[in-house]
GUPAVO-190523 format. One line per field, with one value per residue (C-alpha): residue number from 1; residue in one letter; x negated, y negated, z negated. Coordinates in nm, 3 decimals. Each point is the difference from the previous one (the first is absolute). Layout:
BEGIN
nr: NUM:...
rest: a:...
xx: X:...
yy: Y:...
zz: Z:...
This chain:
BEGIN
nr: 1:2:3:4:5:6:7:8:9:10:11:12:13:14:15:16:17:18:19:20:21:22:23:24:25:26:27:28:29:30:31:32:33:34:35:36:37:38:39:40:41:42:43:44:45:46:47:48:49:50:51:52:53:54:55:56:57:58:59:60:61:62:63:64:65:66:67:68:69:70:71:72:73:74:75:76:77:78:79:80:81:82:83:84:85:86:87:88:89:90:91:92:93:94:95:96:97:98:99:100:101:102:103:104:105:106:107:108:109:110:111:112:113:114:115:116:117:118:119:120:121:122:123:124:125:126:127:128:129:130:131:132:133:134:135:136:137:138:139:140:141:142:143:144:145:146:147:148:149:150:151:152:153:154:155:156:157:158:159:160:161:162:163:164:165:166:167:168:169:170:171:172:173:174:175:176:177:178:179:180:181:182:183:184:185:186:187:188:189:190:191:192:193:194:195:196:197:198:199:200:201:202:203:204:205:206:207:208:209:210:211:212:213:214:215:216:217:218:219:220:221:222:223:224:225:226:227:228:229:230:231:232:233:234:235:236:237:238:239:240:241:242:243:244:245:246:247:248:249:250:251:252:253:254:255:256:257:258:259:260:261:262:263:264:265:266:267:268:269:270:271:272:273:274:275:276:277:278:279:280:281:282:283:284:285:286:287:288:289:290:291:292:293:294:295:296:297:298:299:300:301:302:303:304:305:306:307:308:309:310:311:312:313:314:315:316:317:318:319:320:321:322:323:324:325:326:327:328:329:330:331:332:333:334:335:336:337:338:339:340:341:342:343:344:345:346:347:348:349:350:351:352:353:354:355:356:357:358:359:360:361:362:363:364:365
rest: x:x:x:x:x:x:x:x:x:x:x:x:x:x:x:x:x:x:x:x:x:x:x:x:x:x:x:x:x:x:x:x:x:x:x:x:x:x:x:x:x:x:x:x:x:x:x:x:x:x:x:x:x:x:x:x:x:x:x:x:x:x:x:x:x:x:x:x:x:x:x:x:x:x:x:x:x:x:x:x:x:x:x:x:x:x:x:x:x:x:x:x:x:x:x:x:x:x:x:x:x:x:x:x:x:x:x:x:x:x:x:x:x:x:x:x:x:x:x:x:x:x:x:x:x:x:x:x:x:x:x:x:x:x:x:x:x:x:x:x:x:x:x:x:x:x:x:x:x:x:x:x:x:x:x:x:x:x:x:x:x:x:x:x:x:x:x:x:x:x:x:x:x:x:x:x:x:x:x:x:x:x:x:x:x:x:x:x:x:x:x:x:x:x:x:x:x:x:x:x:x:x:x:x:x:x:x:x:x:x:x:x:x:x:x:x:x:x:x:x:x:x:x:x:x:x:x:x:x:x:x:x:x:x:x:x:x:x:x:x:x:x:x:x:x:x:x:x:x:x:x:x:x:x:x:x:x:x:x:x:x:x:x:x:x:x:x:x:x:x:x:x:x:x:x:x:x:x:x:x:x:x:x:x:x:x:x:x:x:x:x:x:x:x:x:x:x:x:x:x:x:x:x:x:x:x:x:x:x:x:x:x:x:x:x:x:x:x:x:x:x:x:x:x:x:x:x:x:x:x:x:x:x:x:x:x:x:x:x:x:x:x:x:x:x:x:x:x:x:x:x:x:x:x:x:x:x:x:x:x:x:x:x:x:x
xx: 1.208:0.212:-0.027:-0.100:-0.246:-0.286:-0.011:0.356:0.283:0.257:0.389:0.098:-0.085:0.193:0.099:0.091:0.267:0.341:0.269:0.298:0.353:0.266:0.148:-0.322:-0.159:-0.348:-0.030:-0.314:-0.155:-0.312:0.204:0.297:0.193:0.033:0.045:0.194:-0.034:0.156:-0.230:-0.218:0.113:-0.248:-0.003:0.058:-0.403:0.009:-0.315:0.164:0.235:0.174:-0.136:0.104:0.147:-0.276:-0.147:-0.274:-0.276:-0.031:-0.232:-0.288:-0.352:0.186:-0.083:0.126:-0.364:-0.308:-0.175:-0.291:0.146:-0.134:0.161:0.116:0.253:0.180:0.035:-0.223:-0.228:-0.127:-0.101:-0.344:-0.012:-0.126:0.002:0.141:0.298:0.136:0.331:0.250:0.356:0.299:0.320:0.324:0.100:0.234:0.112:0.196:-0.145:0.128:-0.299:-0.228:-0.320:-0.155:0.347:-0.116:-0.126:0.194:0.273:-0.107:0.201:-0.232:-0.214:-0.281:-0.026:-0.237:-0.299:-0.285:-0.024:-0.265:-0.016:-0.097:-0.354:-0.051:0.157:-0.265:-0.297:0.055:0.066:-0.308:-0.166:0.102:-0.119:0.362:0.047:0.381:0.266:0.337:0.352:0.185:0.215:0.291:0.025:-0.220:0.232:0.226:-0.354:-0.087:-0.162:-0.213:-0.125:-0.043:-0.232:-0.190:-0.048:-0.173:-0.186:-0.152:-0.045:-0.232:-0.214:0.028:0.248:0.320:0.330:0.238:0.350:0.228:0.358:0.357:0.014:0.334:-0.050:0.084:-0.172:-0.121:-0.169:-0.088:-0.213:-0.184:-0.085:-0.118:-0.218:-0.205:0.018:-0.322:0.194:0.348:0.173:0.336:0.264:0.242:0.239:0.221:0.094:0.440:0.183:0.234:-0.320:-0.132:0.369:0.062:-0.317:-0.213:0.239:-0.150:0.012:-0.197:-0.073:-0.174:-0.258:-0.030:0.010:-0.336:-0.143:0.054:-0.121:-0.326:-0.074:0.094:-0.076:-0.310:-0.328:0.077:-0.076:0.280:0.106:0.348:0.113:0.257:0.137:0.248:0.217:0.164:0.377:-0.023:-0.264:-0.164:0.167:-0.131:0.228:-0.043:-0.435:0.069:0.181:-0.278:-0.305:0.155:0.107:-0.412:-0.110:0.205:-0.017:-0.351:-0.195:-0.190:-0.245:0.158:-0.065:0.298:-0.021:0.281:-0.042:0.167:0.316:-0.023:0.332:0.011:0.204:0.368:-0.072:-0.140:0.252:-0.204:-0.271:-0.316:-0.113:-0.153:-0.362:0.231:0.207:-0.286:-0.208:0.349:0.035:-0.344:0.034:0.339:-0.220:-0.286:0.172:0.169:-0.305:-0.111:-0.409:-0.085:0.250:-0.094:0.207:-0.031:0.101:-0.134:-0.367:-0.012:-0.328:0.054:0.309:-0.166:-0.269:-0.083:-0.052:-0.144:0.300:-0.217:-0.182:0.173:-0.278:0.041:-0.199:0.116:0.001:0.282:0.036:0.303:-0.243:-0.315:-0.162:-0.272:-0.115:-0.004:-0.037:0.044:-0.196:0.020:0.224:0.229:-0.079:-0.027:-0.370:0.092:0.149:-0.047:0.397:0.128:0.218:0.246:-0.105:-0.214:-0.302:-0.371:-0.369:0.001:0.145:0.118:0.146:0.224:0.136:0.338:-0.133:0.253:-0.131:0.212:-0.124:0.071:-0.030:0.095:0.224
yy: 3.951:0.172:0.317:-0.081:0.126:-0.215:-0.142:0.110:-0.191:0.165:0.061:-0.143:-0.046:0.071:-0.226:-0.050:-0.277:0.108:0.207:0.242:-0.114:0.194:-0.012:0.125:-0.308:-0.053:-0.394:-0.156:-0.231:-0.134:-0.365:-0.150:0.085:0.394:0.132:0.280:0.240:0.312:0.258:-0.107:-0.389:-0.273:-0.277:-0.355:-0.032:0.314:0.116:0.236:0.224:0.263:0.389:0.317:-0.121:-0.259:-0.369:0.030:-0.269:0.024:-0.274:0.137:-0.037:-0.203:-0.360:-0.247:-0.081:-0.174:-0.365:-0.106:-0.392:-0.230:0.086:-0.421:0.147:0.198:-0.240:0.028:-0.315:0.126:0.372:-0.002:-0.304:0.037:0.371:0.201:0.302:0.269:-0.085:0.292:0.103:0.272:-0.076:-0.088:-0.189:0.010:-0.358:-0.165:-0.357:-0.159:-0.215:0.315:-0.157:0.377:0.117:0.241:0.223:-0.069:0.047:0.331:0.283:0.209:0.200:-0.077:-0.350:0.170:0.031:0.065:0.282:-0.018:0.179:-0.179:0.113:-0.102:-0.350:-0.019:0.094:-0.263:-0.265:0.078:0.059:-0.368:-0.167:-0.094:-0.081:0.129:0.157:-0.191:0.183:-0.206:-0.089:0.171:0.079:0.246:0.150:0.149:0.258:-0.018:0.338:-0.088:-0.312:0.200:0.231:-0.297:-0.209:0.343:0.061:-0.338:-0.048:0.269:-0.225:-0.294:-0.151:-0.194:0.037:-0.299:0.034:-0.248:0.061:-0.134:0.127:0.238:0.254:0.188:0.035:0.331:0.006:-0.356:0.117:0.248:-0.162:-0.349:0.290:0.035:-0.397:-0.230:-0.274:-0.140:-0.283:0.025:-0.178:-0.179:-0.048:-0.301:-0.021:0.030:0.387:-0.175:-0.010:0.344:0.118:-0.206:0.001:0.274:0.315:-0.014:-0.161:-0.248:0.164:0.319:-0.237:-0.192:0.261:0.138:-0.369:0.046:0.369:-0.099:-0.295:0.135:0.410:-0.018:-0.134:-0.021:-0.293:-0.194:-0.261:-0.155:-0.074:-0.173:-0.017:-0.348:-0.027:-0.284:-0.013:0.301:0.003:-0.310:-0.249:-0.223:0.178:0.339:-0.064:-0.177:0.315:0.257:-0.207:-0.032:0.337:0.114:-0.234:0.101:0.371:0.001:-0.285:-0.227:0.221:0.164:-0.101:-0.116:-0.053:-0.134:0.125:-0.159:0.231:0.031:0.114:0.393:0.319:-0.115:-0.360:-0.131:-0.310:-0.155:-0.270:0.016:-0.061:-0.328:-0.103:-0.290:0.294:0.216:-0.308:-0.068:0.334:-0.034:-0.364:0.204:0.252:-0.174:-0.244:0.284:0.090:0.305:-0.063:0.201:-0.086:0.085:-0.086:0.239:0.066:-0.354:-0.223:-0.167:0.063:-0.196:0.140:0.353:-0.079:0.113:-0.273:0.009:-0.031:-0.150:-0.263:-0.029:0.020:0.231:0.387:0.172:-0.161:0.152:-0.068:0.251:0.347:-0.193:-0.056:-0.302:-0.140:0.235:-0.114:0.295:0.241:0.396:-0.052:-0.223:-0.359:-0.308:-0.120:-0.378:0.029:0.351:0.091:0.287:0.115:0.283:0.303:0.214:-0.096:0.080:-0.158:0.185:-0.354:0.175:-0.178:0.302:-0.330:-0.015:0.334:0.293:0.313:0.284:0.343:0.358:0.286:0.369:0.073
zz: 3.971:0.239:0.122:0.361:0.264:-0.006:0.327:0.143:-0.071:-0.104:0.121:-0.323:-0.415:-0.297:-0.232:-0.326:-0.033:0.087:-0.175:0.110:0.005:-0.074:0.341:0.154:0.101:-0.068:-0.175:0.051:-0.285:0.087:0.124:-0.163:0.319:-0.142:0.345:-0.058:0.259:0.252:0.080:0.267:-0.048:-0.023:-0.253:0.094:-0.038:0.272:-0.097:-0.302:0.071:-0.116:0.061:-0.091:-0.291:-0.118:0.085:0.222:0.198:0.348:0.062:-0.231:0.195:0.288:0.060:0.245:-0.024:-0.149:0.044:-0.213:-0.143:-0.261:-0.343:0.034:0.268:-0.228:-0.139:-0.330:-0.053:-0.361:0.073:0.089:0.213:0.354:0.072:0.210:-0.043:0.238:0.034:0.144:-0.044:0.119:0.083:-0.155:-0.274:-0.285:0.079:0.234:0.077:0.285:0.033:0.008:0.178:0.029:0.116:0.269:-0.279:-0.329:0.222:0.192:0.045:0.195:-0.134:0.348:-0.132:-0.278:0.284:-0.221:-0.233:-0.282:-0.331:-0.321:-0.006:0.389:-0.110:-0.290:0.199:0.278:-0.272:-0.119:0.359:0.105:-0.335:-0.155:-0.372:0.007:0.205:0.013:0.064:0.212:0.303:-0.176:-0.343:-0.157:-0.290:0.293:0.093:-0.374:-0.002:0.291:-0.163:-0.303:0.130:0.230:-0.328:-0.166:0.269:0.017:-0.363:0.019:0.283:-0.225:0.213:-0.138:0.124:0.075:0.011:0.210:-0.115:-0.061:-0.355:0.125:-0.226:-0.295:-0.335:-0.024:0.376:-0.074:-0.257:0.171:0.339:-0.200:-0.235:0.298:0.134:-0.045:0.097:0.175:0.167:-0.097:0.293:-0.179:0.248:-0.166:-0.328:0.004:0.048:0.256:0.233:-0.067:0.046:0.311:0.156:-0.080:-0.137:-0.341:-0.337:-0.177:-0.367:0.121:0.115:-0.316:-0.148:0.130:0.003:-0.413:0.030:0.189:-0.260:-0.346:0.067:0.254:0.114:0.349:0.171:0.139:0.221:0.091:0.368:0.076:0.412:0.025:0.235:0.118:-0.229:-0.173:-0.280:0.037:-0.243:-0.242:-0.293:0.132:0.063:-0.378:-0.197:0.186:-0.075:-0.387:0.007:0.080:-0.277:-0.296:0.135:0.135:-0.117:0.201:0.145:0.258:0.336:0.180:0.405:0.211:0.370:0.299:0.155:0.397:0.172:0.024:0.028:-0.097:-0.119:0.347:-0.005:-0.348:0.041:-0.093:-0.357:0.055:-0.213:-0.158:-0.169:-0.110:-0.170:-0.171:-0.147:-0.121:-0.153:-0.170:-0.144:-0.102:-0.161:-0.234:-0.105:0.262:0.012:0.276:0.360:0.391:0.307:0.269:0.390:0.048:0.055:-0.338:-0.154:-0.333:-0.106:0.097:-0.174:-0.385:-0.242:-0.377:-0.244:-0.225:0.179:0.279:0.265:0.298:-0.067:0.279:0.332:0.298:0.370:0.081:-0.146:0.054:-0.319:-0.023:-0.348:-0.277:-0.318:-0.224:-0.275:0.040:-0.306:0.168:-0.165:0.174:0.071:-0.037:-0.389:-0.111:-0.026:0.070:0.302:0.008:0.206:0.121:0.133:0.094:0.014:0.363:0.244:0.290:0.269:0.250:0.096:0.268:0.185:0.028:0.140:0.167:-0.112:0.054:-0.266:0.065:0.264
């Protein structure tokens, strides 16, 4: 871990991903964007930046604070059903997503929108305080404060509490390796599946996210989920929704769950509709009928294509009303009561129901 005061955040961390150029800029490597840096310049993320002669954190025990959510929220239907997960994040982002929905932090370039400080063992011990199975990273993405989540994910482990990590993917091998090490589980935001939208709309590129899609499945056993956001135009057509959904099948297999949310207009792309529920249930039918077992629509009231259904009998196991879960039809081991099959995931005899509460909380100072 670190080397950090306890309860004291610090001015900033060091870090281990960057290298020296040879005109004395300092190149940072934990993202495929390889900031490369001035002395006392900030990456495009703006939480690293370069320091006397090194990459450093500055958002390490900062938070632009906490809420207690149900783990369905993040979303993750197939990670221990029905319980709940303190959700917090920093600020910045090493994307540029002009449909940012949680703009006013991934977006941030001042340091006072980080209002609650809270060191990794503080984070762990209110988990723990306010009965939560897990601890997501979220609101922005959590391989920007890598370190930070790092050293949260230790210090929960040792409280028997999982870490969840909500992410883009956007980032290199080497770090990607270490921060999923310390991951119980992911959702993984696919945000459309060509490079011209990644390029166009979000600063990025498309294969450093496959790229840890294939990582997660084929070097890990991190849980993970796929979310995709469609917006009216740009991702959302039958041959694009038809080369992702193959894409995850040949790649993936057909146990990944796949859940289309609805797009509301935000930050720069206020003048787009609204994803409409027609659009959502046709992504699904697109998906399901190439084979994907296990798909969700989200950001709108449709309880049976939220909803988990047996792949092998076909009858519903997990009942959904937006996070409120109702019939429950599954063993500690994950098989479906009605026929015995199995389910993918991870699961537990305990049938809690957090339900569609979300609970502001404070932690440190």
């Amino acid at each position: 871990m670190s080397n950090v005061i306890a309860n004291s955040p610090p001015r900033f961390v060091r870090t281990q991903y960057w290298q020296k150029l040879e005109d004395g800029r300092i190149q940072c490597d934990v993202c495929p964007r390889h900031c490369q840096l001035r002395e006392g310049k900030r990456g495009a993320c703006f939480v690293r930046a370069a320091y006397q002669g090194e990459i450093v954190l500055t958002s390490y025990g900062r938070s632009s604070g906490f809420c207690i959510d149900p783990i369905e929220k993040k979303p993750l239907n197939h990670f221990y059903p029905g319980s709940s997960v303190l959700s917090f994040g920093t600020a910045g982002c090493n994307l540029g997503c002009k449909f940012c929905q949680n703009w006013s932090i991934s977006k941030s370039r001042q340091i006072d929108t980080l209002g609650s400080a809270a060191m990794p063992e503080q984070i762990a011990l209110a988990a723990k305080q306010h009965g939560c199975e897990s601890i997501a990273f979220t609101y922005n993405d959590p391989v920007i404060f890598l370190e930070y989540a790092r050293d949260t994910a230790l210090a929960c482990k040792a409280h028997g509490i999982k870490s969840v990590a909500v992410s883009a993917g956007y980032v290199c091998d080497v770090p990607r390796r270490e921060f999923f090490a310390h991951m119980d589980a992911a959702n993984i935001d696919l945000k459309a599946f060509t490079d011209h939208f990644y390029r166009k709309v979000c600063m990025g590129q498309l294969a450093p996210v496959l790229d840890t899609l294939l990582y997660l499945k084929n070097e890990t056993q991190v849980w993970f989920e796929i979310t995709c956001l469609l917006i009216p135009g740009e991702n959302d057509s039958n041959q694009e929704l038809a080369a992702m959904s193959r894409w995850i099948m040949d790649n993936l297999g057909d146990q990944v769950p796949l859940h289309f949310s609805a797009f509301h207009p935000d930050f720069k792309m206020m003048d787009k509709p609204r994803t409409s529920a027609e659009t959502l249930l046709r992504a699904r039918k697109i998906a399901v009928e190439h084979g994907l077992k296990y798909v969700y629509v989200g950001n709108v009231h449709n309880a049976m294509a939220s909803s988990t259904y047996c792949p092998h009998c076909h009858q519903r196991v997990i009942e959904r009303d937006w996070y409120q879960l109702g019939e429950y039809h599954l063993s500690a081991e994950g098989s479906c009561l009605h026929c015995g099959g199995k389910l993918a995931g991870r699961f537990t005899s305990s049938k809690k129901r957090f339900g569609r509460q979300r609970i502001p909380i404070r932690i440190g100072g």
